[in-house]
N, C-alpha and C positions, 0 to 999 in steps of 0.2 A: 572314633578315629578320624573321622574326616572332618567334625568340628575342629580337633584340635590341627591336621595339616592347614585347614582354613587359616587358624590363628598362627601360623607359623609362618604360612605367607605372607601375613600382613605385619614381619617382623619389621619391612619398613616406612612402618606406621605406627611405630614407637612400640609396636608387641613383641613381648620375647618370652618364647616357652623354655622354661629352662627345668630337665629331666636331670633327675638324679645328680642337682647341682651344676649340667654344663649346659649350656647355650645347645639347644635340639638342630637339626637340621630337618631340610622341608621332608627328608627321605626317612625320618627315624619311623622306627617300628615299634610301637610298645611294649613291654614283657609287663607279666603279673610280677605285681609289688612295683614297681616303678613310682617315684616322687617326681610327681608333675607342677612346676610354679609358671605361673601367668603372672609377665611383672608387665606394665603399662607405662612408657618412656613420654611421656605429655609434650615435652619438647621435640625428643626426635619425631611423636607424631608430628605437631606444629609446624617443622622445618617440613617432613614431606609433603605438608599440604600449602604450602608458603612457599617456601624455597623452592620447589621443582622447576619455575619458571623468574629470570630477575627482570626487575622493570626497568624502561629506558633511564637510566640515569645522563642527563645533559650535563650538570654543573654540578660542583661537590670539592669540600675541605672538610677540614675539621671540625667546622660548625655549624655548617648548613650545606642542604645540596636544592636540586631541582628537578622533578621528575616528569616522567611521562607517563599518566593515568589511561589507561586504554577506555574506550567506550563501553557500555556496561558491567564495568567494573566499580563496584563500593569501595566508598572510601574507607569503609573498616576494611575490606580486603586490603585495600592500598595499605593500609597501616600495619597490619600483620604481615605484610610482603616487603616491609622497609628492611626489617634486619636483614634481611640476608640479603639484600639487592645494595647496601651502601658499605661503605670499608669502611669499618669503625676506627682507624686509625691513617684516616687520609690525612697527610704532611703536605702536598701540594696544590696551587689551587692556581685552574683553569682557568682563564678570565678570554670570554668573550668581544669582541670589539663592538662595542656601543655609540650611539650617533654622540656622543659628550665628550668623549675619551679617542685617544689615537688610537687606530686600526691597526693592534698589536696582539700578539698572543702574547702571557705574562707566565710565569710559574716562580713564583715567591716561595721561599722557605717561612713556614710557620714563626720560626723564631729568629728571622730576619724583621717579619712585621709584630711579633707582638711579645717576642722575650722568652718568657717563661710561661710553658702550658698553664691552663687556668687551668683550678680544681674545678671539677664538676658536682656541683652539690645539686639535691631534689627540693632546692628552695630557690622561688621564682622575686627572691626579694622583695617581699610584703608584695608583689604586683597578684592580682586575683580579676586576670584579665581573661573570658572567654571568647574563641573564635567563633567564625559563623559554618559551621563545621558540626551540625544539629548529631549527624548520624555516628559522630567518631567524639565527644565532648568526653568519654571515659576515656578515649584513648591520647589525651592529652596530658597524663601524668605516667605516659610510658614514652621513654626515647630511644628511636627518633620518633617524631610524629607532625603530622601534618600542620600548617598553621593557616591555610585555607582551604575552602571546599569545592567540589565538582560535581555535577549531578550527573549520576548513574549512565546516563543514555549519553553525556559527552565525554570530550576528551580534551584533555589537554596537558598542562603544566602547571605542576603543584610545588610550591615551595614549603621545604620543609627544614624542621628544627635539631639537632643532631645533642645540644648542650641545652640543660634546664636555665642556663641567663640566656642563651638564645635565641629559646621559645618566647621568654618574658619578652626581648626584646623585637623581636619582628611579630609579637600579636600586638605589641604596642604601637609597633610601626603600621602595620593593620587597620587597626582601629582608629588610627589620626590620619590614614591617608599615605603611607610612608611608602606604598608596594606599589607602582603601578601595574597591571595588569591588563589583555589587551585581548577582548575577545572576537574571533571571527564567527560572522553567521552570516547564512543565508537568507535572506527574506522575501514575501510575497512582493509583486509591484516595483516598478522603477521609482527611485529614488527623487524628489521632485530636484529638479535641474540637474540632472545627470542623464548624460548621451549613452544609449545603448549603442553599445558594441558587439560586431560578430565573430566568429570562431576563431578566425587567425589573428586576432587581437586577444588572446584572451590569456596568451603568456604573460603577457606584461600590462601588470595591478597600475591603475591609474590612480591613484587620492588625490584625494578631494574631499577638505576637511569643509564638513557639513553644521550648522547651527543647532544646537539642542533646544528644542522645544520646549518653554517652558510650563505651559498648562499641560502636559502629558502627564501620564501617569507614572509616574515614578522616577520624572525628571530631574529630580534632585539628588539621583543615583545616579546620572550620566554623566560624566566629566569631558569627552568627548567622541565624535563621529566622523569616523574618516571612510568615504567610500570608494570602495577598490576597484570596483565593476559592475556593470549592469548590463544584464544579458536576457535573451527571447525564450521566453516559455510561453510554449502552445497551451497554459489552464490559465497559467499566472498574468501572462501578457508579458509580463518582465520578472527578474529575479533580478535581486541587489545586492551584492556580497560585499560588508561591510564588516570596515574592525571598528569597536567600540571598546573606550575605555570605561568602565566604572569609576565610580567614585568608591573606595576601599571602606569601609567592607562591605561592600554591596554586593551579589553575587547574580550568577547567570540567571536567574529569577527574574529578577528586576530588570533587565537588558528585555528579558521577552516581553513584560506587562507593558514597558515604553514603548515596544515596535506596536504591539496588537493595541496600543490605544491610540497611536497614527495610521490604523489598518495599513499597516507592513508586517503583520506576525510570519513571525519565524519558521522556518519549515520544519515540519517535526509531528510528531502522534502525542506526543505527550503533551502538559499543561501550557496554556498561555502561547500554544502554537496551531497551526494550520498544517494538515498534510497536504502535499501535491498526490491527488490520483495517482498518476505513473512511479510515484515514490514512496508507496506506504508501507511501513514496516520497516525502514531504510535506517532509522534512527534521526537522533534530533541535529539537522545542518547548524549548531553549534563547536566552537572548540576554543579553548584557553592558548593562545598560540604566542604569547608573549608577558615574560616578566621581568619588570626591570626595579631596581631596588639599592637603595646605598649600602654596603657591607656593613652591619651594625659593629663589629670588630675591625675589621679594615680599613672601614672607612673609602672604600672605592666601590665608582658604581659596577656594578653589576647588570647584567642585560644576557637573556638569554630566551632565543626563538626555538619557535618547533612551527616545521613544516604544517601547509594547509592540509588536510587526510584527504586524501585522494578522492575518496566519494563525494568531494563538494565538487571537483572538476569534472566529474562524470557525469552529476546530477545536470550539471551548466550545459556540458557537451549533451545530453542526449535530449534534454527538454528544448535545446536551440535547435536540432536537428530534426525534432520532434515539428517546432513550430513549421521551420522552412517549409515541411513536407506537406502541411497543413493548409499553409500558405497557396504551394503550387495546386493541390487538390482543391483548393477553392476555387483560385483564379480558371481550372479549368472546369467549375462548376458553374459559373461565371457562364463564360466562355458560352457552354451549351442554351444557356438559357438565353442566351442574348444583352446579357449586362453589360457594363462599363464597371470594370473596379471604382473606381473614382464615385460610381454611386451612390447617395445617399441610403441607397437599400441596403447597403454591403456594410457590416460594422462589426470587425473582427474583434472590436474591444469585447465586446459581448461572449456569451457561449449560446446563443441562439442560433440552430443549426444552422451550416449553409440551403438547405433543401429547402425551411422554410424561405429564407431570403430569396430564394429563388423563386423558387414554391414547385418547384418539379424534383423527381429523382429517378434515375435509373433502376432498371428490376427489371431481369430477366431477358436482358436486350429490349424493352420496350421503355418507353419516355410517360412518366406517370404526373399527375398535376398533386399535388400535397398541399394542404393548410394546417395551421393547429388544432383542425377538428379530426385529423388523420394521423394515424401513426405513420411514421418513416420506415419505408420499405426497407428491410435491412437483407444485405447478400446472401448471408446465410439463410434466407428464408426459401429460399431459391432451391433447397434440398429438395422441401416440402414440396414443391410444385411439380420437381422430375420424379418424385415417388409415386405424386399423384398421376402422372401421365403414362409412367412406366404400368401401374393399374389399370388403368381405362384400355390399351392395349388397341388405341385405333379406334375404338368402339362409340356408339351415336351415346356416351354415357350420358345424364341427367346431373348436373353438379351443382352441391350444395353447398355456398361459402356461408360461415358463421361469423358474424362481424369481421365485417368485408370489410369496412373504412373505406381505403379510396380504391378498393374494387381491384387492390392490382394482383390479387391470389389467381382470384376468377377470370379474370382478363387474361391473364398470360397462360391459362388452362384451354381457355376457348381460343389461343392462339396460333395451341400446339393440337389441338384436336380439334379440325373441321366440324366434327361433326357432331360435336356435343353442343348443351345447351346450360344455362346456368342460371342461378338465382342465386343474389347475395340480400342476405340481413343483416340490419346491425339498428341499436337502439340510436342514434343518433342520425337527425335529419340532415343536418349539416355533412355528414361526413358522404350520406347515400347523394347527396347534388354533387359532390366532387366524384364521386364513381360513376354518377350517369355522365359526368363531363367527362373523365377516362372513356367509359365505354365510349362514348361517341369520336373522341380522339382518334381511335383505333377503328374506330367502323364495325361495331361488335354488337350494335343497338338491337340487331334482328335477333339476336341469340343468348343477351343475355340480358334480366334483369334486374331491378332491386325494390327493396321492403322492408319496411320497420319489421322487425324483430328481437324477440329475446330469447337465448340459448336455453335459458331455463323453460320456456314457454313453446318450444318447436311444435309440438304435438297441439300443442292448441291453437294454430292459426293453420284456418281451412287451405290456404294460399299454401301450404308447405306439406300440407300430405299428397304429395308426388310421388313417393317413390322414389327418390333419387337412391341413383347408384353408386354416387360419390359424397363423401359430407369431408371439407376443407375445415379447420379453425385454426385460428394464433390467436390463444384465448389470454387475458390480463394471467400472468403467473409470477408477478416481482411481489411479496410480502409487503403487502399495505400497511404491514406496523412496523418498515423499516424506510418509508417511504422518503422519511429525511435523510438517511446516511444514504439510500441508494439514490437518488438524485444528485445529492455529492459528491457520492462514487461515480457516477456517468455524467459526462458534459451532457449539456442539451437536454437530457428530458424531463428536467423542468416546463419545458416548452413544448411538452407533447401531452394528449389528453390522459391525464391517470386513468379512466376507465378502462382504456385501452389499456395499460400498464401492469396496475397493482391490482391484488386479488386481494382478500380474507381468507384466514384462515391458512396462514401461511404462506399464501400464493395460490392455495389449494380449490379455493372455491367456486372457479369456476369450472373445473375437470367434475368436481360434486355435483355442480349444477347439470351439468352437460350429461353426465351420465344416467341421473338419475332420472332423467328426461328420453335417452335414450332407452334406459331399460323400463319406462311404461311403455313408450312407442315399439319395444320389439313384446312386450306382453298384447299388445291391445287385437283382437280380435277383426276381423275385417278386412277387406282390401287396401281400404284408406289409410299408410301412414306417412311417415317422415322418410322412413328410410325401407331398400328395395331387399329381396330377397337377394343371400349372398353380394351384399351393398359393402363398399369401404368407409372408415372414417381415418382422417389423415390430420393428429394433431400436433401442433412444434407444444415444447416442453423445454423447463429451463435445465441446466445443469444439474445431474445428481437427485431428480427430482422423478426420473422414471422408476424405481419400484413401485413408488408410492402411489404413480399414479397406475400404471398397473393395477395395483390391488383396486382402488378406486371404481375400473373397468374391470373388475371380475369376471363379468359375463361373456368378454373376449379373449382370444388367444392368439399369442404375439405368432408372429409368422417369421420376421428376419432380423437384421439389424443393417442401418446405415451410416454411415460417416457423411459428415457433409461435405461440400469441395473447397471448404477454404482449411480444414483442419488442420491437413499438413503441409498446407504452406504458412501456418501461422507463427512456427516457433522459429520458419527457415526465416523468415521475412520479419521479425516480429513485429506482427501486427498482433493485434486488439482479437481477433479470432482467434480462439483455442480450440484443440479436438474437440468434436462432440459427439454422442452417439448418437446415432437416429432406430427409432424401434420401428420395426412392423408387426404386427399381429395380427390375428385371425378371429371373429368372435366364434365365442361357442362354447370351451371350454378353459375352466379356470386354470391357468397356469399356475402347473407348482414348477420348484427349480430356482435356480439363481440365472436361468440365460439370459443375456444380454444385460448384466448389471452395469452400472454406471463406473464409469472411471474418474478416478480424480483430476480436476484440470488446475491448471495451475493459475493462480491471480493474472485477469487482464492489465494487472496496472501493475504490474513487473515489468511488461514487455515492451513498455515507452510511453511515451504522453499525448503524442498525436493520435493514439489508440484508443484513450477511454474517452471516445464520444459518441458520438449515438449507437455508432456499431460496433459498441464495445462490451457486447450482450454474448455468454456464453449457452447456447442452446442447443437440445437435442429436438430429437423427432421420434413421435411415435404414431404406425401408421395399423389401424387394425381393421380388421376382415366383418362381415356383418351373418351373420347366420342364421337358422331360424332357433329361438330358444328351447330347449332340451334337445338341440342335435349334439 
């Protein structure tokens, strides 16, 4: 019974149950002996799943119209959504005002211009001409149907065939050039000889009809380039929003392989484009936004626009907004350091941090010296330090930073607690001379120092069985086998040491390293080890990556959880910081349970473009307890 209410619902979906000869209703009840038929309406399904929604129809007669193809939308959808979005018996026709023609609106009687209706026959008069229209080539001997094509992720305006001589005729016109067509897109780079403009210019399109390159790649598909504006983007430097004609029948393909072979590709995730960081997932900044074309029966031109889609002005607006903000943050980074903008050191074309140009950065209200032998102190690290201090609790603790880099975990530890002392490791010698240069900065030489080290190797350097009662790390945890697309996803750390950075093994392998190190040093027998009876370790972790490391640390048990302090100002403000969780725990015993599982955060490069550059890292914290093994 409740299969068959199922199929009675979906009576409009061309199913019809029909009981004892009538048409059932969704309420019927069955009786024994009852004659049940299941009849299947192909059309009325067709129309519900077509017809439920009509497409923009711009321009339309009797023998052709002009549509409006949504973004992600096939062109086979479009073609099975034509019947029921065009009047199959339109008498009148609309005519737009075109720069050739008087700025008139017209409405002609069909048989004022052309007499007596033409039979409509399914013969194309010996013509055996195919469009460039790959995904819909069946759907050209069904009318109406399309007589050029759109790729999936654009949008724009599709002109289409209503009568089989008017298919023949405008694929013919097609394929000699007869359609112009006029695509907008967005592109990487200012435009060469074109003046960028800012935000209150940006109502009104400037052209400026540009030279087609002829050694480019597919320059014999471009008929012309007209540039409308060029605007500041904080990844790009500039963005160029350009209409482009094709040469007929050349299609949005061919417009992108021209840009990406004058490095101007087009913005977009898919083929033969470039994403902008702040903009992925956005869809491709193309759109068909004009066709203009002589009436193959009328004989008058025709001309008809569709607005720019609104996301290209948005894209323009928040990547300029984006830059500006970029701009001021530098000049007052600048500023501290003692620079001159006008400085040779200073070159914003780049994406080499400000921090290195400068070579200092802030953290934690202290002033730190940075090189590309150091990673960049990033704000949210800043959690990790009041967790750690919140721990020590005043106390003369012993603190152990694990690749210090430029020492500033450990420094602003022994900043906040008099009366601690500290040692930082890290495998690189370069990085340990810019942390004795910090520590000295700060006047911290008496209390704190530094040593080659490796995190896998704690337990075997005599220098490190202290006892410490604190162990600090920001260990490499970015996936070393995504190392290309996360560099491209993040401005700037290209220009930081990958050691620092990327891990194996998913990101994983240095918490494997670390642990496994740790749990010889809490097996080892003796007074001598790494770490102190009821000792902390306090490590950052990237997003969505604390179960795992949890299990990792089996031999601990989480104690709390914390948020960091930029979390929830990050989605008020949209900045590049997203929530994060911070774990603490306790060793000793394995945690079972799901507390404190990770939350999802949402893409840093949603929330603007001035955001995904160095500190455009979403990270948790987990801080756990030290105990003696089998308590």
């Amino acid at each position: 019974m409740k299969a068959l209410e199922s199929l009675v619902k979906q009576e409009d979906n061309g199913i019809r149950v029909i009981v004892n000869g009538t048409v059932a209703e969704v309420t019927k009840i069955l009786a024994t002996n009852d004659l049940v038929q299941i009849k299947f309406d192909s059309l009325a399904a067709h129309e519900s799943i077509y017809g439920r929604e009509k497409l923009d129809v711009r321009y339309e007669d009797s023998f052709l119209a002009v549509v409006v193809k949504p973004s992600g939308m096939t062109m086979v959808t479009l073609g099975f959504m034509l019947p029921y979005s065009l009047c199959p018996d339109a008498d009148k026709i609309t005519l737009e005002p075109t720069s050739g023609a008087q700025e008139v609106e017209e409405c002609l009687s069909i048989e004022d211009v052309c007499g007596e209706n033409d039979s409509q026959d399914d013969e194309d008069h010996g013509l055996n001409i195919s469009s460039n229209i790959s995904p819909t080539l069946g759907q050209q001997n069904r009318l109406p149907c399309a007589v050029h094509g759109l790729e999936k992720a654009s949008n724009g305006l599709v002109l289409v065939a209503k009568t089989s001589d008017i298919r023949a005729s405008l694929l013919l016109m097609h394929k000699e050039g007869g359609i112009r067509r006029t695509f907008r897109v967005i592109c990487h780079g200012a435009w060469a000889g074109s003046e960028v403009i800012t935000t209150h210019e940006l109502e009104h399109d400037r052209k400026n009809s540009v030279i087609v390159d002829p050694i480019a790649l597919d320059a014999d598909c471009i008929d012309a380039i007209n540039v409308a504006m060029v605007t500041l983007s904080n990844e790009a430097g500039s963005l160029s929003t350009l209409d482009i004609v094709p040469r007929s029948p050349a299609m949005g393909v061919n417009i992108r392989r021209y840009l990406m072979s004058l490095q101007h590709p087009v913005v977009g995730d898919s083929g033969n484009t470039k994403p902008l960081k702040a903009n992925r997932n956005k869809g491709l900044q193309s759109a068909l936004v004009k066709v203009e074309f002589i009436h193959p029966k009328l004989g008058i031109p025709v001309s008809v626009s569709l607005e720019e889609p609104s996301k290209f002005g948005q894209l323009r607006n928040r990547e300029q907004k984006a830059c500006l903000r970029r701009q001021v943050n530098d000049l007052e980074e600048l500023k501290k350091g003692g620079l001159d903008p006008q400085s040779s050191i200073y070159d914003r074309s780049t994406e080499r941090p400000i921090a290195y140009m400068v070579g200092e950065k802030d953290f934690c209200g202290m002033r730190f010296k940075v090189t590309p032998a150091t990673l960049i102190p990033r704000s949210s690290t800043e959690t990790l330090v009041e967790a750690a201090i919140a721990l020590a609790r005043d106390r003369a603790v012993k603190i152990l930073d694990v690749g210090t880099g430029s020492g500033c975990l450990l420094l602003a530890l022994l900043q906040s607690l008099p009366s601690a002392t500290g040692l930082g490791v890290d495998i690189s010698q370069e990085a340990l001379e810019v942390a004795h240069t910090n520590s000295a900065l700060h006047g911290l030489t008496s209390r704190a120092s530094f040593s080659i080290g490796d995190l896998e190797k704690l337990d075997s350097s005599r220098n490190l069985l202290q006892s410490f009662d604190l162990l600090v790390c920001n260990p490499p945890y970015l996936d070393a086998s995504k190392i290309t697309k996360l560099t491209k996803l993040y401005a700037g750390t290209e220009y930081e040491p990958p050691v620092a950075l990327f891990a194996e093994k998913e990101g994983y392998d240095a918490y494997e390293l670390l642990a496994t190190c740790l749990l010889r040093d809490l097996k080892a027998s003796g007074p001598n080890r790494v770490m102190a009876r009821n000792g902390h370790v306090v490590l950052e972790i990237g997003t969505g990556m604390g179960q795992r490391v949890r299990a990792i640390f089996w031999f601990l048990r989480l104690e709390t959880a914390l948020k960091d302090k930029q979390g929830s100002e990050s989605l008020k403000r949209a900045l590049s910081e997203n929530g994060r969780d911070s774990y603490v725990a306790t060793l000793g015993e394995r945690v079972e349970g799901t507390a404190g599982e990770d939350e999802d955060d949402e893409d840093p490069s949603d929330l603007g473009a001035a955001e995904a550059d160095v500190d455009a890292f979403s990270w948790e914290f987990i801080v756990v307890g030290w105990m003696e093994w089998g308590v």
